[in-house]
C-alpha positions as a Markdown table, in Angstrom:
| # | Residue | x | y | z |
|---|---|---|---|---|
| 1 | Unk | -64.5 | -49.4 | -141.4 |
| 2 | Unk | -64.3 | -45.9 | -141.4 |
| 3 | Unk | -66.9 | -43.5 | -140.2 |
| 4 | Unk | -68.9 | -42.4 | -143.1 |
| 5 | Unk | -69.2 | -46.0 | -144.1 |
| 6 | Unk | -70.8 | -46.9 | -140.9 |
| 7 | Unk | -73.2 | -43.6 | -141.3 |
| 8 | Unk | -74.1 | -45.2 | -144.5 |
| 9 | Unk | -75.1 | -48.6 | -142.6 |
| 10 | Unk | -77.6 | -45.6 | -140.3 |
| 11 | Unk | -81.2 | -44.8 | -140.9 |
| 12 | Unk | -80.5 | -41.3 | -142.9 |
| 13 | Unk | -82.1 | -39.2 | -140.2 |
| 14 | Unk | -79.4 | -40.7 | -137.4 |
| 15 | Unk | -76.7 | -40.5 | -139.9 |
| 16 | Unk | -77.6 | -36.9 | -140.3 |
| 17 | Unk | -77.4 | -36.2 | -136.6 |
| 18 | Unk | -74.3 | -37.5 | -136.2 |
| 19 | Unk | -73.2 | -35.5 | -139.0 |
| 20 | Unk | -74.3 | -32.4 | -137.6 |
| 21 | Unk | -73.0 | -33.1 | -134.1 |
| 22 | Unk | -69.7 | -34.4 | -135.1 |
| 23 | Unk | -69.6 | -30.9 | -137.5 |
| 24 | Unk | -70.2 | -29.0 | -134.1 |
| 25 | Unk | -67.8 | -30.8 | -131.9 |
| 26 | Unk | -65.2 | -29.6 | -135.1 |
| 27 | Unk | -66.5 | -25.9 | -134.7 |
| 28 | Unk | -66.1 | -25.9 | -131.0 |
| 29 | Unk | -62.9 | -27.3 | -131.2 |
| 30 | Unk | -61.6 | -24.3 | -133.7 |
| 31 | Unk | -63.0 | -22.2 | -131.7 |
| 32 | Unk | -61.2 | -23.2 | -128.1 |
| 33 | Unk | -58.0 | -23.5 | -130.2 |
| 34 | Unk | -58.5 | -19.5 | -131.0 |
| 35 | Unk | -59.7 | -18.8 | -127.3 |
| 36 | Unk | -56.9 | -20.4 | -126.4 |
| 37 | Unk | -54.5 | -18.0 | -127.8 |
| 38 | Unk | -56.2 | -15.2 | -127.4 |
| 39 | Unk | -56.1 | -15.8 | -123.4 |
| 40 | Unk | -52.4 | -17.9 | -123.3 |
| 41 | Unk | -52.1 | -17.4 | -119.7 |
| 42 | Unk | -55.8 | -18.9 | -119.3 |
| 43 | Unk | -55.2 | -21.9 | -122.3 |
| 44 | Unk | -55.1 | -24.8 | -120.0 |
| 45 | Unk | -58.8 | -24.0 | -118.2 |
| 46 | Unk | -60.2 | -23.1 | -121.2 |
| 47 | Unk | -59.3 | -26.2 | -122.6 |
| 48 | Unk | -60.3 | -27.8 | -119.5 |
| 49 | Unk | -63.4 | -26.5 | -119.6 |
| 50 | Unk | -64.2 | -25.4 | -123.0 |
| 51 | Unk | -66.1 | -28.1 | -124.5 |
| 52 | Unk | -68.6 | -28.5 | -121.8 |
| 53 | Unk | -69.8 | -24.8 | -122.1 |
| 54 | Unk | -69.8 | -25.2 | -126.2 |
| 55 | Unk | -72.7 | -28.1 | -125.9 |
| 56 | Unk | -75.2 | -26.8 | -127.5 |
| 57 | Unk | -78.7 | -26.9 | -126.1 |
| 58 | Unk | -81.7 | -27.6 | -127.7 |
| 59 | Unk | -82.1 | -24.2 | -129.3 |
| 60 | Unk | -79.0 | -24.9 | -131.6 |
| 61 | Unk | -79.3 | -28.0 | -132.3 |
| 62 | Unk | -79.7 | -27.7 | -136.0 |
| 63 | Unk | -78.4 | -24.1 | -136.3 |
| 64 | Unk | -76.2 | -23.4 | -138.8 |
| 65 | Unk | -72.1 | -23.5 | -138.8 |
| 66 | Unk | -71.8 | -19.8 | -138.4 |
| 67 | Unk | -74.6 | -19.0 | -135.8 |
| 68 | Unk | -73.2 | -22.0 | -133.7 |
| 69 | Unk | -69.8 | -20.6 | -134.1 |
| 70 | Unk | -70.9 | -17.5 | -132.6 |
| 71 | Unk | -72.5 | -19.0 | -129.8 |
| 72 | Unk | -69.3 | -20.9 | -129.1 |
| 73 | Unk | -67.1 | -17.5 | -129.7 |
| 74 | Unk | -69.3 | -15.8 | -127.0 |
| 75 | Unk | -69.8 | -18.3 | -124.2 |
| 76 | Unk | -65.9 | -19.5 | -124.6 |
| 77 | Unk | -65.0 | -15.2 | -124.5 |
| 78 | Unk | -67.3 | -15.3 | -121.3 |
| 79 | Unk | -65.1 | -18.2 | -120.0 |
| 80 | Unk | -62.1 | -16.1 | -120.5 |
| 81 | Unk | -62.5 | -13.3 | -118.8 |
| 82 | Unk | -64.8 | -15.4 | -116.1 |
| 83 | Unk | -68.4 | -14.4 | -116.8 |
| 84 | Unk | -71.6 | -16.4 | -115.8 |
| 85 | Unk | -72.0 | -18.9 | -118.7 |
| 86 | Unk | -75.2 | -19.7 | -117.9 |
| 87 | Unk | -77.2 | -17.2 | -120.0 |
| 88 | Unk | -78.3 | -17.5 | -123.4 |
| 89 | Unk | -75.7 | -16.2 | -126.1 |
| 90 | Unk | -77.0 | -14.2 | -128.6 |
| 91 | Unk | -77.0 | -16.7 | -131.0 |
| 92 | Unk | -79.3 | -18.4 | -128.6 |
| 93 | Unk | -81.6 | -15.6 | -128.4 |
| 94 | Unk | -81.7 | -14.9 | -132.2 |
| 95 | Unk | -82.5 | -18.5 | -133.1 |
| 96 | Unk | -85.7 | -18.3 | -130.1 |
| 97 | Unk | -86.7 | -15.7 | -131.3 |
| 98 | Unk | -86.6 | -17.1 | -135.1 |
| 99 | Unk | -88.9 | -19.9 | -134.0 |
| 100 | Unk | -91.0 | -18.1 | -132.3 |
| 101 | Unk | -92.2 | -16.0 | -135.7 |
| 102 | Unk | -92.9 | -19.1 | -137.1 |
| 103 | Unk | -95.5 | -19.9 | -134.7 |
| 104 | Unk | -96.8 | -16.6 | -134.7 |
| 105 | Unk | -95.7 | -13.0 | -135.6 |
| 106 | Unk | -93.2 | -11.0 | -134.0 |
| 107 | Unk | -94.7 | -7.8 | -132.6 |
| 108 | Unk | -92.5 | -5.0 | -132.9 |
| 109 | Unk | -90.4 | -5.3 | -129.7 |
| 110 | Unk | -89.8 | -9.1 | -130.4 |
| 111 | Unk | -88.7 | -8.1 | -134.2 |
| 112 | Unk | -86.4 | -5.7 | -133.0 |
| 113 | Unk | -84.9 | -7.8 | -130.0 |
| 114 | Unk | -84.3 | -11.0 | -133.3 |
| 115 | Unk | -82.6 | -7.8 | -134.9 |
| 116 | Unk | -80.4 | -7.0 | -132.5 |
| 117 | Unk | -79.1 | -10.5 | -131.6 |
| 118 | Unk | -79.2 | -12.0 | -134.8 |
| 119 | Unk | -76.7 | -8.6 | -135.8 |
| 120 | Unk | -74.6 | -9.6 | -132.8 |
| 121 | Unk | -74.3 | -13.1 | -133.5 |
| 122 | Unk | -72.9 | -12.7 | -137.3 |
| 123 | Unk | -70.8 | -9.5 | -135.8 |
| 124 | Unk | -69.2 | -11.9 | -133.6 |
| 125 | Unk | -67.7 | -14.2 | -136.4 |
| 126 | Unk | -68.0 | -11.4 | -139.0 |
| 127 | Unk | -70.9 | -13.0 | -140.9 |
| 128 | Unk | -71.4 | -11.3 | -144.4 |
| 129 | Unk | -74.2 | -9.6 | -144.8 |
| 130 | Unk | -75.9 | -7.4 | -147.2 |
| 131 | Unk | -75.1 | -3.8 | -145.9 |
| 132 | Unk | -79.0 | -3.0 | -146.4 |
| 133 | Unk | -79.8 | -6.2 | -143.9 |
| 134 | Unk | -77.2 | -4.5 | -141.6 |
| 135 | Unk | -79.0 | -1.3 | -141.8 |
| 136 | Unk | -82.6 | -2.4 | -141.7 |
| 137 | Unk | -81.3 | -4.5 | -138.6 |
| 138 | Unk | -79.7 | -1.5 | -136.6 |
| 139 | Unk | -83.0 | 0.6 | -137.1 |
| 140 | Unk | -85.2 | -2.4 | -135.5 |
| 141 | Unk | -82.6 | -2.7 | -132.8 |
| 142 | Unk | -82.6 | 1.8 | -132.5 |
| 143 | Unk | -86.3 | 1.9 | -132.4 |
| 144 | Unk | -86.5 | -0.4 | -129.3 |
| 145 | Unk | -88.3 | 0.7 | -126.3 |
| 146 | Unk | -86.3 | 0.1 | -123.2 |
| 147 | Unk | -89.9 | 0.0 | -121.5 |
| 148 | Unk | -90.7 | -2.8 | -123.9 |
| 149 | Unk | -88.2 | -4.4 | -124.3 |
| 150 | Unk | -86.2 | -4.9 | -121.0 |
| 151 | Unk | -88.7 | -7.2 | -120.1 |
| 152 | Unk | -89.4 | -8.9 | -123.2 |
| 153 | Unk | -85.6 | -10.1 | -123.2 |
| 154 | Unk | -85.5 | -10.1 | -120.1 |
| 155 | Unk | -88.1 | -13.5 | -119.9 |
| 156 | Unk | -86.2 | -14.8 | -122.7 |
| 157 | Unk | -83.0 | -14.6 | -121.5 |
| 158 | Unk | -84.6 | -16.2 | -118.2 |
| 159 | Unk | -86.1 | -19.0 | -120.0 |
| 160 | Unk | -83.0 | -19.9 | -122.0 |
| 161 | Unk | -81.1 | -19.7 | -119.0 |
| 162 | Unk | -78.6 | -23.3 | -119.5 |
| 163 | Unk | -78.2 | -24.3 | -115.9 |
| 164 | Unk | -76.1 | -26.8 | -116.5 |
| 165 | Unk | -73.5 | -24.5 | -118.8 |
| 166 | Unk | -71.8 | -24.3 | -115.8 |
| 167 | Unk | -67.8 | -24.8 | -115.4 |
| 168 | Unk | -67.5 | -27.7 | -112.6 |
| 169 | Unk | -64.4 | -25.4 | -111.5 |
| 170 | Unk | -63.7 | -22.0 | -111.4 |
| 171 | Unk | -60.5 | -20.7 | -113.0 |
| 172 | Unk | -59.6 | -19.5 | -109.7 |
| 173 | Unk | -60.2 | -22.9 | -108.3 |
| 174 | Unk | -58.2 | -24.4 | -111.3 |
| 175 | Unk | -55.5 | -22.2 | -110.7 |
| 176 | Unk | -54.9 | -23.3 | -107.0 |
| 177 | Unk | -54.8 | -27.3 | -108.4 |
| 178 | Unk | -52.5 | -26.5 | -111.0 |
| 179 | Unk | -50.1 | -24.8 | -108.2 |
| 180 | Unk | -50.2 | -27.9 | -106.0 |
């Protein structure tokens, strides 16, 4: 039996997660292949370690194929050059961010800081978007107050902070297996 018949035999709301999981664990895998190459002398950690950092957390969950790309392009780009993992991407932030206005309204600050990481996210994997969106975005993101705003993204970056998107080796450590 292959697998979309046995998604068939699933509640629809199970078979839909699997769907969506399975569609990630295909994203993150294109995207450690393209790592991969772009770091050759790094290829073997980062596909050691690559698909532990691409889990998503709850945040993206349900995001879409291009925003979770972008969160896997960023974190597996901070594996690469051997950056803490552990803070939200951007994608991450945008998506908080997005939630959050539909509990209650953005102020100004929080508009500008969903601006500037939702324009980061699609630059990242080149999203298309309409050049007036592009342009509306980079004004929210210009008129932020540092004041304001450090802060502000500040807490959020704390509070999406993934502990646990944590390499269980360092490349260095990696390095000093692979030469023994």
């Amino acid at each position: 039996m292959n697998t979309e018949a046995l998604l068939d035999l699933m509640p629809a709301e199970f078979a839909e997660d699997f769907r969506s999981t399975f569609a990630q664990m295909g994203i993150a895998e294109e995207e450690i292949d393209r790592i991969r190459r772009n770091y050759p002398r790094r290829s073997a950690y980062l596909n050691k370690v690559g698909f532990l950092v691409c889990m998503p957390s709850s945040v993206l969950r349900l995001a879409s194929e291009w925003t979770f790309r972008a969160h896997c392009r960023e974190i597996l780009e901070r594996v690469a050059i051997d950056e803490d993992t552990r803070p939200p991407s951007s994608a991450e932030l945008a998506i908080a961010f997005s939630e959050t206005s539909l509990k209650a309204p953005l102020n100004p600050t929080g508009a500008g800081l969903y601006a500037r990481h939702f324009l980061r996210a699609a630059e990242l994997v080149a999203q298309p978007l309409k050049p007036d969106l592009v342009a509306t975005l980079r004004k929210m993101d210009l008129r932020l107050d540092p004041a304001l705003s450090k802060p502000l993204e500040h807490d959020a970056r704390r509070s999406l902070l993934q502990k646990d998107r944590k390499p269980k080796m360092t490349l260095r450590q990696f390095e000093r297996l692979a030469e023994s």
